[in-house]
N, CA, C and O atoms as a GROMACS GRO file, in nm:
protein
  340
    1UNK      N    1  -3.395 -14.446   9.929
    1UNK     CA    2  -3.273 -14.414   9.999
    1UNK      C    3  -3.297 -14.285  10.078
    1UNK      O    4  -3.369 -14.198  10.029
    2UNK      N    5  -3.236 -14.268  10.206
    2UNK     CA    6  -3.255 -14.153  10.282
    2UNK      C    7  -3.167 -14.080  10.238
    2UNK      O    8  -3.055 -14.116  10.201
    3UNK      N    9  -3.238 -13.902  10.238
    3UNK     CA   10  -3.120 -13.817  10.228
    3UNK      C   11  -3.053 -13.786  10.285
    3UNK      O   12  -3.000 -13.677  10.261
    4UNK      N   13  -3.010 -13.868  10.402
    4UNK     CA   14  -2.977 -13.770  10.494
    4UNK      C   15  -2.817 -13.905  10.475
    4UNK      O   16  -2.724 -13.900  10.556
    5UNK      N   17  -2.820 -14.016  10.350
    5UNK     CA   18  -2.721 -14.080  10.313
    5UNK      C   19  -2.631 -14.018  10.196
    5UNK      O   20  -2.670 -13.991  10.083
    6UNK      N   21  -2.506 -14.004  10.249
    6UNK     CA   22  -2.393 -14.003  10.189
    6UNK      C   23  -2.294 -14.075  10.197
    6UNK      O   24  -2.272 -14.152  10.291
    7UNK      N   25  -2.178 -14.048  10.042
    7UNK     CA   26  -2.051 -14.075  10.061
    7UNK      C   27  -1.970 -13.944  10.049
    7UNK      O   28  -2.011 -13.833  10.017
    8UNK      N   29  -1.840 -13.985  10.082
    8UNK     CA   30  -1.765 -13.875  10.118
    8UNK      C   31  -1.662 -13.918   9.950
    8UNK      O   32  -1.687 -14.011   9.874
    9UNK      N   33  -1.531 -13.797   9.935
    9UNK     CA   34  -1.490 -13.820   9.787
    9UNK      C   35  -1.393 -13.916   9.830
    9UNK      O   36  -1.379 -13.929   9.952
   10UNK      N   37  -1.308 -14.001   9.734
   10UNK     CA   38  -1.230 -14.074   9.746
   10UNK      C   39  -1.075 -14.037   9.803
   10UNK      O   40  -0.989 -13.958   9.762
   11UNK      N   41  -1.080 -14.101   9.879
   11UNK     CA   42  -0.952 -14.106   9.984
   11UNK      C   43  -0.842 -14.076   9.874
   11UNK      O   44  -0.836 -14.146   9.773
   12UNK      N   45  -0.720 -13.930   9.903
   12UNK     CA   46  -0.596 -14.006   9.787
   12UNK      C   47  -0.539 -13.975   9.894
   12UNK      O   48  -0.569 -13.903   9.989
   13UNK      N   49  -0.380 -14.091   9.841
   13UNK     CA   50  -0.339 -14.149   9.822
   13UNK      C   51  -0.430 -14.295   9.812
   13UNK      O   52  -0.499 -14.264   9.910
   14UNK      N   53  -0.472 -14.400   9.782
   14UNK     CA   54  -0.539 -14.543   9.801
   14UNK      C   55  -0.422 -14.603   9.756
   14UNK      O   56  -0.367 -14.553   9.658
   15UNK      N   57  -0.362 -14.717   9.818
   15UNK     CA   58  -0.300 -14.820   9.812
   15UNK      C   59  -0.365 -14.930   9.755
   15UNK      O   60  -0.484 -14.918   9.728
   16UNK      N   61  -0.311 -15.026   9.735
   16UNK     CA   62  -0.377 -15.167   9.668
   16UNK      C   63  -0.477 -15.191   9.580
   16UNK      O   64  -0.474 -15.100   9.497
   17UNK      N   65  -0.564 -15.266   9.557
   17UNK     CA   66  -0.676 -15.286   9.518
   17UNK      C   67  -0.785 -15.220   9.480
   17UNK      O   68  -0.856 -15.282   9.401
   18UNK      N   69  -0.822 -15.107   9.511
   18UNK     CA   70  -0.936 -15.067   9.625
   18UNK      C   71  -0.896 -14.915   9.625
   18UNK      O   72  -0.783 -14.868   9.621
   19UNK      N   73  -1.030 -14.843   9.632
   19UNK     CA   74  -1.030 -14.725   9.625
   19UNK      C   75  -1.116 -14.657   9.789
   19UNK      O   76  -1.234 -14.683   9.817
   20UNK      N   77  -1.052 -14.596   9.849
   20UNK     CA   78  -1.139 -14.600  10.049
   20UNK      C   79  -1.221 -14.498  10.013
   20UNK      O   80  -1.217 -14.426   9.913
   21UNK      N   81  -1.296 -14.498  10.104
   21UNK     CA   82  -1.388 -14.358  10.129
   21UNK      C   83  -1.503 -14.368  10.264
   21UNK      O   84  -1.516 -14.462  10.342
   22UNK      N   85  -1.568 -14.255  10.260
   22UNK     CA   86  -1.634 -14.262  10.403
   22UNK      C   87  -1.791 -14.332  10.366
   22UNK      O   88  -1.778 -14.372  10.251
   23UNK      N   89  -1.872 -14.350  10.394
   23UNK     CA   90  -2.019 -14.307  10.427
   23UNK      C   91  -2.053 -14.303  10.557
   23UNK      O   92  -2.005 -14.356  10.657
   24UNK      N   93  -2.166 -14.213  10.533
   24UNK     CA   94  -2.186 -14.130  10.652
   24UNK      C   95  -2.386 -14.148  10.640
   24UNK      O   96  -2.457 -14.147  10.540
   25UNK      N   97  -2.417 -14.160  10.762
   25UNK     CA   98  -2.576 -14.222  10.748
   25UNK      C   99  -2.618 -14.107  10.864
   25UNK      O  100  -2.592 -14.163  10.970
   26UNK      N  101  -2.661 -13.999  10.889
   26UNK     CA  102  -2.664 -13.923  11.009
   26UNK      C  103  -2.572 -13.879  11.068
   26UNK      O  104  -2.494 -13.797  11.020
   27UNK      N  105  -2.561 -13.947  11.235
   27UNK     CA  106  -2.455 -13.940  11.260
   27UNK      C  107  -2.375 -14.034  11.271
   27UNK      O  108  -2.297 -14.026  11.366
   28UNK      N  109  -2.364 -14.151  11.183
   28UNK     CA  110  -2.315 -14.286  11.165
   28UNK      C  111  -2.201 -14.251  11.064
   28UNK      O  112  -2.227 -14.195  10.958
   29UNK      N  113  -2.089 -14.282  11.095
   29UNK     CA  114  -1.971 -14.262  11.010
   29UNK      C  115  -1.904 -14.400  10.972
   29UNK      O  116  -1.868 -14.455  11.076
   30UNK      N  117  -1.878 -14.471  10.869
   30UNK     CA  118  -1.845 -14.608  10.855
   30UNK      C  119  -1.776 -14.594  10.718
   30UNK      O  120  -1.817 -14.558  10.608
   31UNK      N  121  -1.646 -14.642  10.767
   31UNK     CA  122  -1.533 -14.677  10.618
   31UNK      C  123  -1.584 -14.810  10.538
   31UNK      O  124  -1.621 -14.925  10.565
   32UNK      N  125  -1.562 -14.726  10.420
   32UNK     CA  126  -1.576 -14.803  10.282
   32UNK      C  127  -1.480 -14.797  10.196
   32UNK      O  128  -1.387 -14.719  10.216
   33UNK      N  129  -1.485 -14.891  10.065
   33UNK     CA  130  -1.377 -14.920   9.986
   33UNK      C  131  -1.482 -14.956   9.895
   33UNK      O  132  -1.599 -14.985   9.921
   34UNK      N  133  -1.419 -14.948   9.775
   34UNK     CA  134  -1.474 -15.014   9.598
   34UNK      C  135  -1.349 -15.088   9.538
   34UNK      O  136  -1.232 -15.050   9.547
   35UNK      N  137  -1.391 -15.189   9.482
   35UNK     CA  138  -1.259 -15.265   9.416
   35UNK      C  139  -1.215 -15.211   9.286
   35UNK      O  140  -1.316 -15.186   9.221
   36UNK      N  141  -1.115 -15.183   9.225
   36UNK     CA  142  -1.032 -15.146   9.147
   36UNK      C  143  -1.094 -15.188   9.028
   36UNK      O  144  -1.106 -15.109   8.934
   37UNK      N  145  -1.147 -15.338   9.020
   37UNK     CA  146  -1.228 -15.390   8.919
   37UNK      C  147  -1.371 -15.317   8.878
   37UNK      O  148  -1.406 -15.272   8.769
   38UNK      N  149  -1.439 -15.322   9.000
   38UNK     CA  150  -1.565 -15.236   9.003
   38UNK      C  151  -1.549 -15.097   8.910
   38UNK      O  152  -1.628 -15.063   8.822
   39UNK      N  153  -1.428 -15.024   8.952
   39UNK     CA  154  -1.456 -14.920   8.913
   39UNK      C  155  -1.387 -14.902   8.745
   39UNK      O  156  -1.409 -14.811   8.665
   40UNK      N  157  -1.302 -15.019   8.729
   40UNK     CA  158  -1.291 -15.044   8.592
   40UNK      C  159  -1.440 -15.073   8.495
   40UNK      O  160  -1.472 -14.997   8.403
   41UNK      N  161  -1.513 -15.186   8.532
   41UNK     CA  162  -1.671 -15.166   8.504
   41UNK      C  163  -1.739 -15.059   8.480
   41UNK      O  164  -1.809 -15.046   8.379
   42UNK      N  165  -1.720 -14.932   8.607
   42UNK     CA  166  -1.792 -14.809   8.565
   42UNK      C  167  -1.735 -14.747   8.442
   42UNK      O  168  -1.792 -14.715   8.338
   43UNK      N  169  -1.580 -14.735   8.483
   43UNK     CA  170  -1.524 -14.731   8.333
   43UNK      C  171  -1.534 -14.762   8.210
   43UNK      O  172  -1.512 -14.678   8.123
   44UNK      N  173  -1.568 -14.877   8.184
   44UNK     CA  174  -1.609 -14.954   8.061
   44UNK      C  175  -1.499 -14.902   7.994
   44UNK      O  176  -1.509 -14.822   7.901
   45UNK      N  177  -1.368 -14.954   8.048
   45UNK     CA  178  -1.255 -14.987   7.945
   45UNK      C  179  -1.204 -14.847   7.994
   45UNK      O  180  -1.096 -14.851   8.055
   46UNK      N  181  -1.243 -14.762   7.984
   46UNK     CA  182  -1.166 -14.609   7.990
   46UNK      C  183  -1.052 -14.606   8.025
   46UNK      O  184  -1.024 -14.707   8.091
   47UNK      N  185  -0.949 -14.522   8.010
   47UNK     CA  186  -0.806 -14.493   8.086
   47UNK      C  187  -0.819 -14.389   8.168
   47UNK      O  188  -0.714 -14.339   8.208
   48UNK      N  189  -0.937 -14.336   8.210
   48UNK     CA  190  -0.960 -14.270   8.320
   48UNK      C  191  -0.892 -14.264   8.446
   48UNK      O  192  -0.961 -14.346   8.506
   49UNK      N  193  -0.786 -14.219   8.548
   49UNK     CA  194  -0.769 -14.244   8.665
   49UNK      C  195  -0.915 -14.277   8.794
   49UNK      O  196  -1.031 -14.236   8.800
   50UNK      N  197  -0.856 -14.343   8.853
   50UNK     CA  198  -0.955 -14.437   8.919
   50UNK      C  199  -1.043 -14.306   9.021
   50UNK      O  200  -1.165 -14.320   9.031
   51UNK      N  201  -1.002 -14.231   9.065
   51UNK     CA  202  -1.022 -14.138   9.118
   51UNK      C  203  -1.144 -14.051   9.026
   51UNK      O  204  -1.255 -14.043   9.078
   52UNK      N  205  -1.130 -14.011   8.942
   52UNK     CA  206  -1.229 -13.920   8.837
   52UNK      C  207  -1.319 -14.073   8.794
   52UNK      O  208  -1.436 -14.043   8.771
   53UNK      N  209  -1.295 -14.216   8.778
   53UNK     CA  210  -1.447 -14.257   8.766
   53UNK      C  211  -1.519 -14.312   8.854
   53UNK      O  212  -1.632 -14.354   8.832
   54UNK      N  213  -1.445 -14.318   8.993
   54UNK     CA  214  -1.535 -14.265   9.123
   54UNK      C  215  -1.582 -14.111   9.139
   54UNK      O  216  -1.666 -14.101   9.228
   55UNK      N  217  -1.559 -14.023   9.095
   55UNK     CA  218  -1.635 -13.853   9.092
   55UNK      C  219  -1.721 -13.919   9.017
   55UNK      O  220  -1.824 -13.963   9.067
   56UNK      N  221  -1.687 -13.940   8.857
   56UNK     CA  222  -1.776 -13.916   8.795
   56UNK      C  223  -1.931 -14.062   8.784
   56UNK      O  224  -2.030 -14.071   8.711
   57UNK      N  225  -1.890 -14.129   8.870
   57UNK     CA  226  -2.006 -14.280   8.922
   57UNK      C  227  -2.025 -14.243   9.053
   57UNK      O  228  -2.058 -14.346   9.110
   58UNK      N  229  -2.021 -14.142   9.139
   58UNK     CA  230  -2.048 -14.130   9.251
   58UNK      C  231  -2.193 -14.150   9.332
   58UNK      O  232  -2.199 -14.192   9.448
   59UNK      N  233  -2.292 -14.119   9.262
   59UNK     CA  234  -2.435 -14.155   9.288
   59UNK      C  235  -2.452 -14.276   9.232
   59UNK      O  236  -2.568 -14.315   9.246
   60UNK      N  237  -2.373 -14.359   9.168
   60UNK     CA  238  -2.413 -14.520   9.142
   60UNK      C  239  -2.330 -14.569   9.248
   60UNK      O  240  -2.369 -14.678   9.289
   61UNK      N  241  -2.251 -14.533   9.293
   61UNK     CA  242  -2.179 -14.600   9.385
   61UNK      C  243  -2.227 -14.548   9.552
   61UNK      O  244  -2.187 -14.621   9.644
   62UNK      N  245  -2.280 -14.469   9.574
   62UNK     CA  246  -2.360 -14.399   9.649
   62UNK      C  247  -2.506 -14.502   9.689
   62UNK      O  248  -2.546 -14.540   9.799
   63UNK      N  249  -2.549 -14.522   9.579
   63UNK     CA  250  -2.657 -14.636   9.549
   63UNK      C  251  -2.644 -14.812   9.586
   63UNK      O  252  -2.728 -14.895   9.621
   64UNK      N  253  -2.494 -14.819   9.559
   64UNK     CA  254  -2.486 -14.948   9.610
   64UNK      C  255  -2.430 -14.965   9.741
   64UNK      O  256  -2.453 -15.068   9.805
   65UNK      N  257  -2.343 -14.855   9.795
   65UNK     CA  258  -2.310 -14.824   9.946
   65UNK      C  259  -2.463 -14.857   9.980
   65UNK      O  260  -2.480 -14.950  10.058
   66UNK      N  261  -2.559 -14.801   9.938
   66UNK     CA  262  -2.662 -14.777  10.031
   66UNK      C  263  -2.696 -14.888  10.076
   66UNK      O  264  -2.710 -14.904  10.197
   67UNK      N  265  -2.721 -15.013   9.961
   67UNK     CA  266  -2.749 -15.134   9.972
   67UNK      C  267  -2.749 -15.208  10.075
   67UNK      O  268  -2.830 -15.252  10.156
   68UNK      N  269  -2.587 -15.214  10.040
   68UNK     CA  270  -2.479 -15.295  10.119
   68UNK      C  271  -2.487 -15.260  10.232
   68UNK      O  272  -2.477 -15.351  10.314
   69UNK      N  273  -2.507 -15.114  10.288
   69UNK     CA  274  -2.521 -15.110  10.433
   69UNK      C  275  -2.629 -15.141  10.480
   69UNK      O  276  -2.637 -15.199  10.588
   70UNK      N  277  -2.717 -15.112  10.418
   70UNK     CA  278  -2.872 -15.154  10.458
   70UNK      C  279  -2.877 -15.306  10.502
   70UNK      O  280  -2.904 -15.340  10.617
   71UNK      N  281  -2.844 -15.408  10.383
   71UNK     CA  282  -2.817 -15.555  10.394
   71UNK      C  283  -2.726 -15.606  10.512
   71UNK      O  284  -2.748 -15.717  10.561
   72UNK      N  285  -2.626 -15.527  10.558
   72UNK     CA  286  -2.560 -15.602  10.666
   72UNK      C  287  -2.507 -15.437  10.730
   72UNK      O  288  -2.407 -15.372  10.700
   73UNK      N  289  -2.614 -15.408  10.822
   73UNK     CA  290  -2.582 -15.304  10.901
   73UNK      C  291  -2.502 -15.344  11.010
   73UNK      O  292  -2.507 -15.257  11.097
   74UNK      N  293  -2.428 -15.442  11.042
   74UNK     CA  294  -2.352 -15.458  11.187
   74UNK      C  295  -2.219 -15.484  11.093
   74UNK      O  296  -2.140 -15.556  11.154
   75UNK      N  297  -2.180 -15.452  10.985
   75UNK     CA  298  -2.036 -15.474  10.940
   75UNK      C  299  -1.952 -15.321  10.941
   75UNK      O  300  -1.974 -15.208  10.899
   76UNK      N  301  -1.874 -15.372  10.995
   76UNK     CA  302  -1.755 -15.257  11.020
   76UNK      C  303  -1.659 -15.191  10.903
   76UNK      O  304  -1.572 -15.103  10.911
   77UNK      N  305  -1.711 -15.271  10.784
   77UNK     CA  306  -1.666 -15.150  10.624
   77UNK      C  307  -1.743 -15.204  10.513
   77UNK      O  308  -1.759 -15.326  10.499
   78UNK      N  309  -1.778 -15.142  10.455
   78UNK     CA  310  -1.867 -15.170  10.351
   78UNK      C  311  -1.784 -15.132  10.220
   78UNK      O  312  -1.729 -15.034  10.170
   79UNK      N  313  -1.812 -15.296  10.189
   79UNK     CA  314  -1.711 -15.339  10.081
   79UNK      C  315  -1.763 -15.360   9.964
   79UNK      O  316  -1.825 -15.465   9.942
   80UNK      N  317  -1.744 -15.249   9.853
   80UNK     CA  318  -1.801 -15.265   9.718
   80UNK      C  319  -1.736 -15.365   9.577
   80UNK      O  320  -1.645 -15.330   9.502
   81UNK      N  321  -1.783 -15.443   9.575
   81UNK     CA  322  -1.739 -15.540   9.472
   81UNK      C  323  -1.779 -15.520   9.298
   81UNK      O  324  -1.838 -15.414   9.279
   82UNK      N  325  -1.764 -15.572   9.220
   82UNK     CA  326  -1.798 -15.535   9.049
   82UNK      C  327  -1.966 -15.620   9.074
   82UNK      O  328  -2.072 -15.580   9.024
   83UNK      N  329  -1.953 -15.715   9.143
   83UNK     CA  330  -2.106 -15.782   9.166
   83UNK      C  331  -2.220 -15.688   9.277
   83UNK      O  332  -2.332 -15.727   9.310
   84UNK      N  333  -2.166 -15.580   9.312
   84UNK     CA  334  -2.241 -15.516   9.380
   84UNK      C  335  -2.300 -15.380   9.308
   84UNK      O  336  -2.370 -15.298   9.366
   85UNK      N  337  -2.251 -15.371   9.150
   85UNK     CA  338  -2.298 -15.257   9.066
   85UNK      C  339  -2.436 -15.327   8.947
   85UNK      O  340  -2.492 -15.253   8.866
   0.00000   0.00000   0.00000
């Protein structure tokens, strides 16, 4: 993975499903989201707010942003699923 790849922290307020956020590849800026489920997974059950187990999974989720953008670089948000951890 390049270093020069990031994500940004999680969007609050998030509505629905889905938790938003940025990644940023250089000077490439492209919205992302993780599903609510996914980040229940990182959780493993926890009552954690969804917010602190995106902080605290941020380089695993960082890791699969990377993926996913890599795999389909012409998509306009990169969408993290529980099958993408």
């Amino acid at each position: 993975m390049r270093s020069e790849f990031s994500i940004s922290s999680a969007r609050v307020p998030t509505l629905g499903d889905y938790v938003s956020f940025e990644i940023h590849d250089g000077e490439v800026m492209k919205p992302a989201k993780i599903s609510r489920t996914a980040l229940a997974v990182l959780g493993r059950g926890s009552f954690e707010p969804d917010i602190r187990i995106f902080e605290h999974h941020k380089e695993k989720i960082r890791e699969a942003a990377y993926r996913k953008y890599v795999d389909h670089p012409s998509a306009r948000l990169v969408s993290l699923s529980s099958d993408d951890l």
